[in-house]
C-alpha positions as CSV (number, residue, x, y, z in Angstrom):
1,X,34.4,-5.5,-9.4
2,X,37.8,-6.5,-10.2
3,X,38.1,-10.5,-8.9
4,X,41.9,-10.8,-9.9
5,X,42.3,-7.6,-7.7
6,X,40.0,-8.8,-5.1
7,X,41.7,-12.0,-4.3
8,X,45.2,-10.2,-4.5
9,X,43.8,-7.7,-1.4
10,X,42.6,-11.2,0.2
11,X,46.2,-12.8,0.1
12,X,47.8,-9.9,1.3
13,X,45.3,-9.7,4.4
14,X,45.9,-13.4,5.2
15,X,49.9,-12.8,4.7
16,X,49.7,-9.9,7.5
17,X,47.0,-11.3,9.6
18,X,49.6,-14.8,9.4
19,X,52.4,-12.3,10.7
20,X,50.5,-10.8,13.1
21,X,48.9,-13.7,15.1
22,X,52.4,-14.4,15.9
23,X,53.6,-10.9,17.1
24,X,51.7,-10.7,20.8
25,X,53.2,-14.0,21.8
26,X,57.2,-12.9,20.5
27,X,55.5,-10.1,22.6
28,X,56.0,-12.0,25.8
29,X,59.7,-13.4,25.1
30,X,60.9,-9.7,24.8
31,X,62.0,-6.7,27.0
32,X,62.8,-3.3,27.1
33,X,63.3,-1.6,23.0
34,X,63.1,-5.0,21.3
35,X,59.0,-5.4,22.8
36,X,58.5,-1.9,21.4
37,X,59.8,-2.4,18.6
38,X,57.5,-6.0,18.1
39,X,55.0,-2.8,19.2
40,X,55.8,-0.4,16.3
41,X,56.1,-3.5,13.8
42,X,52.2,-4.5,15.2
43,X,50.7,-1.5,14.6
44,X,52.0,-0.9,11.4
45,X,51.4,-4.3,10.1
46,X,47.8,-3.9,11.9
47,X,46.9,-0.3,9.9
48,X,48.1,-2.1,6.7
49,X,45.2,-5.0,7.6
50,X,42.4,-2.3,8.0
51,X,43.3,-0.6,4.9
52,X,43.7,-4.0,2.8
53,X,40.0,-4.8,4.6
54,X,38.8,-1.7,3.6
55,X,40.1,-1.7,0.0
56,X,38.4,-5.3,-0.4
57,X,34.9,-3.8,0.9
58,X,35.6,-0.8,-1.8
59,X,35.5,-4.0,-4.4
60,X,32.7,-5.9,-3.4
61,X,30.4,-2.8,-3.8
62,X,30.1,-3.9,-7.5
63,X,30.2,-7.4,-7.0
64,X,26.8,-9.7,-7.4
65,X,24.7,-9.3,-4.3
66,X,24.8,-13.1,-3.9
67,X,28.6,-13.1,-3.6
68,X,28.9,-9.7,-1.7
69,X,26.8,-11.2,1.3
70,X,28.9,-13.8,1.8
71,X,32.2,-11.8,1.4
72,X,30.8,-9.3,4.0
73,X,29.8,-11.5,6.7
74,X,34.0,-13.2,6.3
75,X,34.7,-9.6,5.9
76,X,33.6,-9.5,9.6
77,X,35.0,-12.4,10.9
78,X,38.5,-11.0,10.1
79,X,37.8,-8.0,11.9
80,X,36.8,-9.9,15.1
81,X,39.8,-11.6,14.5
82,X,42.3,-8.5,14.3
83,X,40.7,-7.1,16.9
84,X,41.1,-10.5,19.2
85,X,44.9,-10.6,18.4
86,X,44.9,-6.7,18.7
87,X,43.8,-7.8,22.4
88,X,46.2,-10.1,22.7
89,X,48.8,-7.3,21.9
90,X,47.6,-5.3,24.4
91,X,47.5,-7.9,26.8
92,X,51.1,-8.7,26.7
93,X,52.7,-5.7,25.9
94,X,51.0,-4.4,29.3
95,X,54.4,-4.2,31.1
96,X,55.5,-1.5,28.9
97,X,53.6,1.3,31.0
98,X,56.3,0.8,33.9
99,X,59.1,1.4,30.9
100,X,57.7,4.9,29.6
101,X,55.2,6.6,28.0
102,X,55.5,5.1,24.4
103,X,53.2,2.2,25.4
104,X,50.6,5.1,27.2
105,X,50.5,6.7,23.6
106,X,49.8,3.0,21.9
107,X,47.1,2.2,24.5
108,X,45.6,5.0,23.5
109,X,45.8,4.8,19.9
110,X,45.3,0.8,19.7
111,X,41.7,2.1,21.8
112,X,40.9,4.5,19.0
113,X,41.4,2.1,16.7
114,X,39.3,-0.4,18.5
115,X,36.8,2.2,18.4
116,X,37.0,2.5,14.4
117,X,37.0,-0.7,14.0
118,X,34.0,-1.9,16.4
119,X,32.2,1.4,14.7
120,X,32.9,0.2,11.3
121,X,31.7,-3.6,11.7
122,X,29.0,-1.9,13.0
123,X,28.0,0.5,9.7
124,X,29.2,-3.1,7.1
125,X,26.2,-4.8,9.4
126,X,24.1,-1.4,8.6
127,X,25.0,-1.7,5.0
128,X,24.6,-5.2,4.8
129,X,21.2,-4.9,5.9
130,X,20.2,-2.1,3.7
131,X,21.5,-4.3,1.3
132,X,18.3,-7.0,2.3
133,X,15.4,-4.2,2.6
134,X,17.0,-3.1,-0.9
135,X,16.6,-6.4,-2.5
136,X,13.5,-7.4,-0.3
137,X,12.2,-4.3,-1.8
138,X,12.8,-5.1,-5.2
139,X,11.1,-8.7,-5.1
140,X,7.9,-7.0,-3.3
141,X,7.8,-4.4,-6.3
142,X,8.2,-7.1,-8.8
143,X,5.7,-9.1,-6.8
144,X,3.5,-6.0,-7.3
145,X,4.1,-5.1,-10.5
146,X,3.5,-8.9,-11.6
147,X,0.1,-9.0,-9.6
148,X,-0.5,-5.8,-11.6
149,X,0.1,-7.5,-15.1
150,X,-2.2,-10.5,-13.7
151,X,-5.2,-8.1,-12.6
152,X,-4.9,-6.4,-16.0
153,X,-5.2,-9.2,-18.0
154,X,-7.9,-10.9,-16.0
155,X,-9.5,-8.1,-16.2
156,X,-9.2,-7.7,-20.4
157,X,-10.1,-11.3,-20.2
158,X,-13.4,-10.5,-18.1
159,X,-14.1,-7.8,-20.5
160,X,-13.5,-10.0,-23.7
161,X,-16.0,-12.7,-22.3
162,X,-18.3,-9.4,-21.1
163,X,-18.4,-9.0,-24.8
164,X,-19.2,-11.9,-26.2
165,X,-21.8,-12.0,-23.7
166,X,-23.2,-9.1,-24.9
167,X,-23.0,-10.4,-28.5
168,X,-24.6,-14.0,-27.1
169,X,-28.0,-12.0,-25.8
170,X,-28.0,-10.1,-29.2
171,X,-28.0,-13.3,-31.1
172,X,-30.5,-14.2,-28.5
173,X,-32.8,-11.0,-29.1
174,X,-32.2,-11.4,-32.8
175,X,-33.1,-15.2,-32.4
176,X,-36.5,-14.6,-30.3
177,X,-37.6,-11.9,-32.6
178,X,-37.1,-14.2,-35.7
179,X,-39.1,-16.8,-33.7
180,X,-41.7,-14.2,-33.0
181,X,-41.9,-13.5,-36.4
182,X,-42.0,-16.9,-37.8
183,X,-44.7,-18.2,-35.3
184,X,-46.9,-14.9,-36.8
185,X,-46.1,-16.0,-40.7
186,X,-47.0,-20.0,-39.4
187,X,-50.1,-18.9,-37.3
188,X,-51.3,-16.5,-40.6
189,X,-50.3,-19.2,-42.9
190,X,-52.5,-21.4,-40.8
191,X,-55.5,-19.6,-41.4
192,X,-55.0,-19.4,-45.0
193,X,-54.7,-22.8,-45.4
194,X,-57.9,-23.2,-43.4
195,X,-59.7,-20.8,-45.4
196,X,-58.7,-22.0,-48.2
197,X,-59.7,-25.3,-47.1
198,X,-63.4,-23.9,-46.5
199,X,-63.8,-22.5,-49.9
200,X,-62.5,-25.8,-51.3
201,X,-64.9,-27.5,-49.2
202,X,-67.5,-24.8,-50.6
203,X,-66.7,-24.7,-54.5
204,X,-67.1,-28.8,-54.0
205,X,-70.6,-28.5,-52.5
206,X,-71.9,-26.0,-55.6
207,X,-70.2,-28.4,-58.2
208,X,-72.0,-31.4,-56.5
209,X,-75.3,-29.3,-56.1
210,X,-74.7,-28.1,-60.2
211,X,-74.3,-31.7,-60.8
212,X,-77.1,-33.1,-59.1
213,X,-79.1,-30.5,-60.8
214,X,-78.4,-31.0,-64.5
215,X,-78.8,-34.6,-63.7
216,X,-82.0,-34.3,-62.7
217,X,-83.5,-32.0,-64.8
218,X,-82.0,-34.2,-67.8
219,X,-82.8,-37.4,-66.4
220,X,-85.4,-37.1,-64.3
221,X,-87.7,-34.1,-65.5
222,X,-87.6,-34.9,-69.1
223,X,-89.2,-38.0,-68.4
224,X,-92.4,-36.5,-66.8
């Protein structure tokens, strides 16, 4: 979108919309060739305000949706307005009919272009909300596509802590195995130690018996 371009169709459209507001009343304080001509001059002013319209909706089709919303919905208000002073036109210029045909043929033509017009507002407010689903489309898929991301990462996360769980009972395992193991080595150490214990308590006894012996066969039997 070009916005030098854009606001030179915007002051052109306000320069003939300015110069036709006036026309229907000058409409009144005329008669006869001079009210047709105010006519002709209308309607020619009037086609050059639809096509200036029309050229600025062809440059807000590239402009930022933010900016193009707006433009459209003023876009709209100066239709209703050309088509209110159009009215007006019509209106006053009503007493042509009993001067000729000319006015028959402008009727006519001012009601096609009524039609257009009504039928174009009509397809901007179409576009316009195209425009919304379009963007209210976009947000939902980047809603989606971000709840997406989030899902997939929670669940890598859940499987990273799944993991280490894993590894946790392993140490676990390992750890009550090693405690198995070490309660076998304590309980056989245990009964070495006793048994050793016994044949300490044993090797004591036959010293003490040797001992009281050799005593008393040096000691006691040599005396007899």
């Amino acid at each position: 979108m070009s916005s030098e371009e854009f606001e030179k169709l915007h002051e052109m459209y306000r320069s003939l919309y300015d110069e036709l507001k006036l026309l229907p009343e000058r409409a009144l304080k005329c008669n006869g060739e001079e009210r047709k001509k105010l006519v002709r001059v209308f309607d020619e002013r009037h086609g050059e305000a639809e096509e200036v319209l029309q050229g600025m909706e062809d440059e807000l089709r590239g402009a930022p949706p933010s900016f193009r919303n707006g433009m459209n919905a003023k876009l709209r208000i100066y239709r209703r307005d050309l088509a209110k002073v159009q009215r007006e036109m019509k209106n006053n210029s009503s007493h042509l009919m009993s001067e000729g045909g000319n006015y028959g043929i402008y009727s006519s033509q001012n009601q096609q272009s009524t039609h257009v017009q009504s039928q174009r507002a009509l397809l901007l407010q179409g576009h316009e909300s195209l425009n919304n689903a379009t963007q209210s489309i976009e947000r939902s898929q980047r809603i989606a596509v971000e709840s997406e991301q989030i899902g997939t990462d929670i669940i890598e996360e859940l499987g990273e802590q799944r993991e280490q769980l894993d590894r946790s009972r392993d140490r676990l395992v390992n750890t009550g195995g090693n405690l198995s193991r070490s309660r076998k080595i304590l309980r056989t150490m245990s009964r070495r130690l006793m048994t050793n214990k016994l044949l300490l308590v044993v090797i004591i006894l036959m010293e003490l018996a040797i001992l009281g012996g050799v005593v008393y066969l040096k000691f006691f039997r040599g005396k007899k």
